[in-house]
KEVO-638087 format. One record per residue (C-alpha): x, y, z; residue in three letters; chain. Coordinates in steps of 0.2 Angstrom, whole numbers. Example, Ala and Ser with C-alpha at 12.3 -4.5 7.8 and 13.67 -1.06 7.14 Angstrom:
2
<gunu><east>62</east><north>-22</north><up>39</up><nuro>ALA</nuro><filum>A</filum></gunu>
<gunu><east>68</east><north>-5</north><up>36</up><nuro>SER</nuro><filum>A</filum></gunu>
This chain:
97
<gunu><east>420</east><north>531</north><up>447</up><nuro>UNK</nuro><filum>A</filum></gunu>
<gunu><east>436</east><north>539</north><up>442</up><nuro>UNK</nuro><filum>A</filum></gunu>
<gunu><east>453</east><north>533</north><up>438</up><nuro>UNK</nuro><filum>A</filum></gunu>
<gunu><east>459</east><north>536</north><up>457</up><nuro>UNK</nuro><filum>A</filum></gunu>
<gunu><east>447</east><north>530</north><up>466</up><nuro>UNK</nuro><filum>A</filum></gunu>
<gunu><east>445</east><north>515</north><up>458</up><nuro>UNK</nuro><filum>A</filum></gunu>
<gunu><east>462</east><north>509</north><up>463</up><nuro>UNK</nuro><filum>A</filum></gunu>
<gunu><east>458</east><north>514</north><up>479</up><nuro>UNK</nuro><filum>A</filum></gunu>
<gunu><east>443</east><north>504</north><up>478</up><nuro>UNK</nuro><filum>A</filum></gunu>
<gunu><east>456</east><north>489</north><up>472</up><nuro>UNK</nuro><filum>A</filum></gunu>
<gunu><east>470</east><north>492</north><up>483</up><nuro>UNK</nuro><filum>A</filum></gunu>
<gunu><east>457</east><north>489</north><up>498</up><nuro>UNK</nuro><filum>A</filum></gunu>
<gunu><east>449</east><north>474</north><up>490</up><nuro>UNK</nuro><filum>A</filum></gunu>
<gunu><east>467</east><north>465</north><up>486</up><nuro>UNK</nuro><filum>A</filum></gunu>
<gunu><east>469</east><north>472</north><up>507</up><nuro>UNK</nuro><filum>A</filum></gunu>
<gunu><east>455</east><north>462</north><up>510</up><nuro>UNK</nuro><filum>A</filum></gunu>
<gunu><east>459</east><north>448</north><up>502</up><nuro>UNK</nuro><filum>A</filum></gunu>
<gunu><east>478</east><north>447</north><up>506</up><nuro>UNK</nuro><filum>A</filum></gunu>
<gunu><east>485</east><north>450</north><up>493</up><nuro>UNK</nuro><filum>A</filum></gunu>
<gunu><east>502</east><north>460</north><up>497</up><nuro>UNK</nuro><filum>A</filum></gunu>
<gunu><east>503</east><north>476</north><up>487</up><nuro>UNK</nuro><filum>A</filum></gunu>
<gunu><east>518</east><north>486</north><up>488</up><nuro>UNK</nuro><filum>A</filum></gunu>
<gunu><east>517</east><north>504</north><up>479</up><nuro>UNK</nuro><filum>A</filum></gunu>
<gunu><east>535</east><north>507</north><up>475</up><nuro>UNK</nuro><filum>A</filum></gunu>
<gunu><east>543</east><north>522</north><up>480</up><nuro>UNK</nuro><filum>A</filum></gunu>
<gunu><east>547</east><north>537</north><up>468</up><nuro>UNK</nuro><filum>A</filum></gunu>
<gunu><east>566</east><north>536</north><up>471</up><nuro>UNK</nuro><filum>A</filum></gunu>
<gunu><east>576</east><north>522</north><up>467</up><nuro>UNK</nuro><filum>A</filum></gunu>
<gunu><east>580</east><north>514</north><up>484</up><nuro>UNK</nuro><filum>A</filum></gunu>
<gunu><east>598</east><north>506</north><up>481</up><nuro>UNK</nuro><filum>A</filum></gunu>
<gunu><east>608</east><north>516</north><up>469</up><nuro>UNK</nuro><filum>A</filum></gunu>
<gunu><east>607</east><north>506</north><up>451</up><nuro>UNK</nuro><filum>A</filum></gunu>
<gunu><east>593</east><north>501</north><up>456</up><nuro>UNK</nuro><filum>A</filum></gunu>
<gunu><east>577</east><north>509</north><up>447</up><nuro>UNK</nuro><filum>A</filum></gunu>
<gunu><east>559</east><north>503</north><up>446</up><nuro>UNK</nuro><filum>A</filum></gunu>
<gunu><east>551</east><north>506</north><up>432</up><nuro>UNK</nuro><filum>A</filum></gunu>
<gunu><east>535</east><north>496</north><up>430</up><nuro>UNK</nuro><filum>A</filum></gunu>
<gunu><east>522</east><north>489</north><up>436</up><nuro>UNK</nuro><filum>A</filum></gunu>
<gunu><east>520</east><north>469</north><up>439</up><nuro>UNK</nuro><filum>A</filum></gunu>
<gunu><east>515</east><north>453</north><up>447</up><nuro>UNK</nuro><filum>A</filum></gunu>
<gunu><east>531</east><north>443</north><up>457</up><nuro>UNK</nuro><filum>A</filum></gunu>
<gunu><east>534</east><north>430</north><up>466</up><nuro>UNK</nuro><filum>A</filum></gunu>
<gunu><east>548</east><north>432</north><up>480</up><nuro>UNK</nuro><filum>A</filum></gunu>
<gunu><east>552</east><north>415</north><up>490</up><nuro>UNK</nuro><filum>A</filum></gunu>
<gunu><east>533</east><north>408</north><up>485</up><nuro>UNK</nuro><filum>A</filum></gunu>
<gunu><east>523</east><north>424</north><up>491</up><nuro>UNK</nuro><filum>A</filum></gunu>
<gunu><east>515</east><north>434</north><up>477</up><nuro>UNK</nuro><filum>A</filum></gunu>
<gunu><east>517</east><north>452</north><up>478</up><nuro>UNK</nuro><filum>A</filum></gunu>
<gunu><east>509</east><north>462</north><up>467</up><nuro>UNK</nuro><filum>A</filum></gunu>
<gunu><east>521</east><north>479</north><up>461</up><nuro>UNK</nuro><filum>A</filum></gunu>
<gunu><east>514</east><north>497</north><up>457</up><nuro>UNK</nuro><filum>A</filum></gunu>
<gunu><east>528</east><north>511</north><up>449</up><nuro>UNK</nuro><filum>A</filum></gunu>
<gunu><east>521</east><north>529</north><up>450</up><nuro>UNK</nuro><filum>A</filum></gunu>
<gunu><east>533</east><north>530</north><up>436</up><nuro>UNK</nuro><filum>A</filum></gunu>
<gunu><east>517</east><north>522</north><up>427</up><nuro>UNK</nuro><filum>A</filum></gunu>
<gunu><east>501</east><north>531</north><up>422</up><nuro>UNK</nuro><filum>A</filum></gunu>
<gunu><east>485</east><north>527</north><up>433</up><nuro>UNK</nuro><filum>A</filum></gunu>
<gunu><east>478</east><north>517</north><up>419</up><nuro>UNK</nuro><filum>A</filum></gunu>
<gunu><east>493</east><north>504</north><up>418</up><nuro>UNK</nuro><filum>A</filum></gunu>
<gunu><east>493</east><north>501</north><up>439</up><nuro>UNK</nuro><filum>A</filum></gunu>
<gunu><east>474</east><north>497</north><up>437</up><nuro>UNK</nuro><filum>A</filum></gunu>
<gunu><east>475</east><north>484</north><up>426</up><nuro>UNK</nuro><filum>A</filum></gunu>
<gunu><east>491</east><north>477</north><up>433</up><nuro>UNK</nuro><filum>A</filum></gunu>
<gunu><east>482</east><north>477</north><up>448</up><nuro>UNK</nuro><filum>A</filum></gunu>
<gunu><east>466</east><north>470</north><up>443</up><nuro>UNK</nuro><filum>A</filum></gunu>
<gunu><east>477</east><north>457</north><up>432</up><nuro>UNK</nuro><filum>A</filum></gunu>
<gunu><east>483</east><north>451</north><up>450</up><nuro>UNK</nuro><filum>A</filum></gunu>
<gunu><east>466</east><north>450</north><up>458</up><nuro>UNK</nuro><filum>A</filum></gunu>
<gunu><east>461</east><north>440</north><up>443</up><nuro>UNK</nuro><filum>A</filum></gunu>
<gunu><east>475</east><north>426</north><up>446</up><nuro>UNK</nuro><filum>A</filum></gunu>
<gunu><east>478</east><north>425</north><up>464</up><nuro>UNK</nuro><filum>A</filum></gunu>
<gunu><east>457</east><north>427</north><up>471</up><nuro>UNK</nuro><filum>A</filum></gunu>
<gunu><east>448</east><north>425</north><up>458</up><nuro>UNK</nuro><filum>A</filum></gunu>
<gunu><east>435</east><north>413</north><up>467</up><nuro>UNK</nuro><filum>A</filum></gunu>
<gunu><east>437</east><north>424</north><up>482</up><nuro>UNK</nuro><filum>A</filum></gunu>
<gunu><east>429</east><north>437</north><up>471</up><nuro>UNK</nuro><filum>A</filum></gunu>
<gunu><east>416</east><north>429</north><up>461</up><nuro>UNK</nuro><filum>A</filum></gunu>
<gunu><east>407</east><north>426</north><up>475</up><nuro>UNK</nuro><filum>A</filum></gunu>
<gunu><east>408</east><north>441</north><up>484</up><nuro>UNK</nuro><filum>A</filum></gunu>
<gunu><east>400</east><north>460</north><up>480</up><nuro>UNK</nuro><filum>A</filum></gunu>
<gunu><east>411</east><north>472</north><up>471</up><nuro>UNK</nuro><filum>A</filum></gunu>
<gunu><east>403</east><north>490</north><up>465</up><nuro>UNK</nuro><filum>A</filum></gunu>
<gunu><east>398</east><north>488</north><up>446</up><nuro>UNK</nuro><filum>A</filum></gunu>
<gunu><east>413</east><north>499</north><up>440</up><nuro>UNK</nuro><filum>A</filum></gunu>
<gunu><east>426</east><north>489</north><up>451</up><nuro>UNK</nuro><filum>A</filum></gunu>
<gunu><east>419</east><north>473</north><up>445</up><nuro>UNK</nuro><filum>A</filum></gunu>
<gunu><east>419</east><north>478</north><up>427</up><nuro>UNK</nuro><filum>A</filum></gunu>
<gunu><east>435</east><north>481</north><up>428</up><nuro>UNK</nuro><filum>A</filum></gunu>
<gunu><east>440</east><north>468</north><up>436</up><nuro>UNK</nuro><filum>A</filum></gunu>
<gunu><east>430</east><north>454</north><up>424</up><nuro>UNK</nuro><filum>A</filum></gunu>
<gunu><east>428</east><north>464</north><up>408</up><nuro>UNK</nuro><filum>A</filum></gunu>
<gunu><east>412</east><north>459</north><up>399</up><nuro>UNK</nuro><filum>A</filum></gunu>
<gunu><east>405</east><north>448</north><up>413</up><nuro>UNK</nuro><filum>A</filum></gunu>
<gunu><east>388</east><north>454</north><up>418</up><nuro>UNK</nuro><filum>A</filum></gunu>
<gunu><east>377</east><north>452</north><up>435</up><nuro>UNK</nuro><filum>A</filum></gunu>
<gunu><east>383</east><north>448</north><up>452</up><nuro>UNK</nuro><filum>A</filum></gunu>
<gunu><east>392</east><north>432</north><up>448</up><nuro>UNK</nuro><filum>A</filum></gunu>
């Protein structure tokens, strides 16, 4: 699976599992205002998960799988993910569980 379409895989799977996911726009949208990386938040109790095209493929991946990690993690051990996805998401875990 290549780089792309495994955070296209991800970005389904955190859908799925509700966990918000905004991918932030190339410009700035308030003028001082630039986003430059790539991060779990919390914004009034609600997690939201932060991707910046501003970082490479590689970085928004493992942010991303970071966040599936800490917010579903139970919601995902228990449920089928593509090897490649899985790996990714638990590194070094082997099998379906």
């Amino acid at each position: 699976m290549d780089a792309q379409a495994l955070l296209d895989a991800l970005l389904v799977l955190a859908s799925e599992l509700d966990v918000r996911v905004e991918e932030l726009p190339g410009q700035a949208p308030l003028e001082g205002f630039s986003p430059t990386g790539s991060g779990l938040c919390r914004v009034r109790g609600r997690s939201w998960v932060l991707l910046s095209p501003a970082e490479p493929l590689e970085r928004r991946i493992e942010v991303l799988c970071e966040a599936l990690r800490e917010l579903a993690a139970e919601a995902l051990r228990d449920r089928y993910l593509p090897p490649a996805v899985r790996e990714r998401v638990f590194p070094g875990v082997t099998g379906d569980t």
